[in-house]
N, C-alpha and C positions, 0 to 999 in steps of 0.2 A: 451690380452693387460693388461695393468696396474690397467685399470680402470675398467676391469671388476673382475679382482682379487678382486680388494676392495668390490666391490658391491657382490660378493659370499661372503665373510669372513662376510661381515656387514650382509645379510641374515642368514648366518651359528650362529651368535649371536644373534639373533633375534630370532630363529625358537630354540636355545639352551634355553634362558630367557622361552620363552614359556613351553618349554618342565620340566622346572624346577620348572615353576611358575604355570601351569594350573590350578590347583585347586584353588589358589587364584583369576586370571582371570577369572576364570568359578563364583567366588561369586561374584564380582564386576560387573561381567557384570548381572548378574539378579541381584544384588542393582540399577544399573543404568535401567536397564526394569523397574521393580519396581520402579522406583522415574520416570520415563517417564508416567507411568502412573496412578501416585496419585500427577501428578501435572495437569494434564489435566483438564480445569475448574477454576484453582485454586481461580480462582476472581469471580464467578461464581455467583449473587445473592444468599444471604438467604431464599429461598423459598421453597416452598416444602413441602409433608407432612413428611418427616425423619429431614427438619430441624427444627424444632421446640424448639429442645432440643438446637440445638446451638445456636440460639437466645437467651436462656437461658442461657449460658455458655457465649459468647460473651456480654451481656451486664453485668453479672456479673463482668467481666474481665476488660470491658470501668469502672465500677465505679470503682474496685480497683486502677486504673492508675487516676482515676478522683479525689477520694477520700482521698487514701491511703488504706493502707493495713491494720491497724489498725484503721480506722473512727468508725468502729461499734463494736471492737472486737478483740479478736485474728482470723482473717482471718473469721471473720463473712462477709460473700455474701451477698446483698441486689441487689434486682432489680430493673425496673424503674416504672412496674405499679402493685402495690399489689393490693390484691384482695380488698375487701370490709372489710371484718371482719379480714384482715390482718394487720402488722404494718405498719404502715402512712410511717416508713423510708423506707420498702422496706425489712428490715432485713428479714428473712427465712431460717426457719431450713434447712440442704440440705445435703448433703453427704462433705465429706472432698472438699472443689475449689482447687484441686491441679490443674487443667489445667485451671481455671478460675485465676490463683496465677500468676500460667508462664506466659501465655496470658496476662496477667496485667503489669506485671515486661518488658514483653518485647516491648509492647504500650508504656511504660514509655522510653523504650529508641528510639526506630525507628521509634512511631507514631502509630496511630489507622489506622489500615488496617488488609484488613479481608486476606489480601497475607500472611502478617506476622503471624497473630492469626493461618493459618491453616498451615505455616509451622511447627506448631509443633507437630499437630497428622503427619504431613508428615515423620517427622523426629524419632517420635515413633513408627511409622509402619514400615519405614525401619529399625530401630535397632528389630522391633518384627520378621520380614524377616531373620535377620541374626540369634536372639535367636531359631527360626526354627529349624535353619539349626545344631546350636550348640546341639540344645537339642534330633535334630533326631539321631543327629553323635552320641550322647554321650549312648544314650539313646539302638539303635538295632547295635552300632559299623558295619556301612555300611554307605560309601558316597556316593553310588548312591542313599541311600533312604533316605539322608539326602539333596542333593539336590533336590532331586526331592519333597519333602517337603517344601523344601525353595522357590524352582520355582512355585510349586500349591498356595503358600500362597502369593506371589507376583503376581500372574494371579488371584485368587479369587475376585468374580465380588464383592461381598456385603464389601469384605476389603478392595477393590480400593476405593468404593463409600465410604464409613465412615471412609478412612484413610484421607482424604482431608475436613472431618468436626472438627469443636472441640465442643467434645467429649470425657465425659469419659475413654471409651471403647479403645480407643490408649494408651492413658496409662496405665491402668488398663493390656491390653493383655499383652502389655511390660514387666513389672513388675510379672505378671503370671509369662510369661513366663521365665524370666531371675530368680525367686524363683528358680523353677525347676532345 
């Protein structure tokens, strides 16, 4: 009949798209594993002993948005409770706040929340997922071990876990890796 003509041709297009497109489909489908599972939690209380650092990094980030971004400085961090023999502002020497910068800038627009603040190691880990994959390909010219690179680094249990904090280390891998 008619109708099953069309339903083969629209199959025969389908299973042809595939056939042309699979390597692409085979990355998006482990970006999309990978982002299923560094969003897992993603509201998930600051507790813990690995958060500690993000405590550190998220209040940084609430005062840039509270403050501004030059109150203290060129992108001088302050926190909310210095030590004793520290400065009364809060000011503290500390590594570059490039995620404490984003994290602020993006509070400024969407609001303080810790969904928004983590989707941006989310959004780092997956572009570090994809430089994986670019850097394995480029690197032994083999895609099977360039996937399989890509898929080990989207399944690693310690990069799920500290791809959903903020965190240096997402960025920081990123950047690594897309040097390379």
């Amino acid at each position: 009949t008619m109708e099953n003509k069309e339903e083969e041709i629209e199959l025969k297009s389908v299973v042809t798209f595939i056939e042309k497109n699979w390597r692409i489909l085979l990355i998006l489908l482990i970006l999309v594993f990978a982002f299923y599972l560094k969003v897992y939690h993603v509201d998930y209380p600051v507790v813990g002993y690995h958060n500690w650092k993000e405590v550190h990094y998220l209040s940084e980030a609430r005062n840039f948005a509270d403050d501004g971004f030059f109150a203290n400085g060129f992108f001088v961090p302050s926190s909310d409770y210095p030590g004793i023999y520290e400065d009364p502002s809060g000011m503290h020497p500390d590594t570059f706040p490039i995620i404490s910068i984003i994290v602020g800038l993006l509070f400024n627009i969407f609001g303080a929340s810790l969904v928004v603040a983590r989707s941006v190691g989310i959004l780092f880990s997956l572009g570090t997922v994809l430089m994986m994959y670019l850097f394995v390909k480029k690197l032994f010219k083999n895609d099977l071990m360039a996937y399989t690179a890509m898929f080990l680094t989207a399944l690693s249990p310690l990069f799920v876990f500290f791809s959903h904090n903020v965190q240096l280390m997402n960025v920081g891998l990123f950047f690594m890796l897309t040097s390379l």
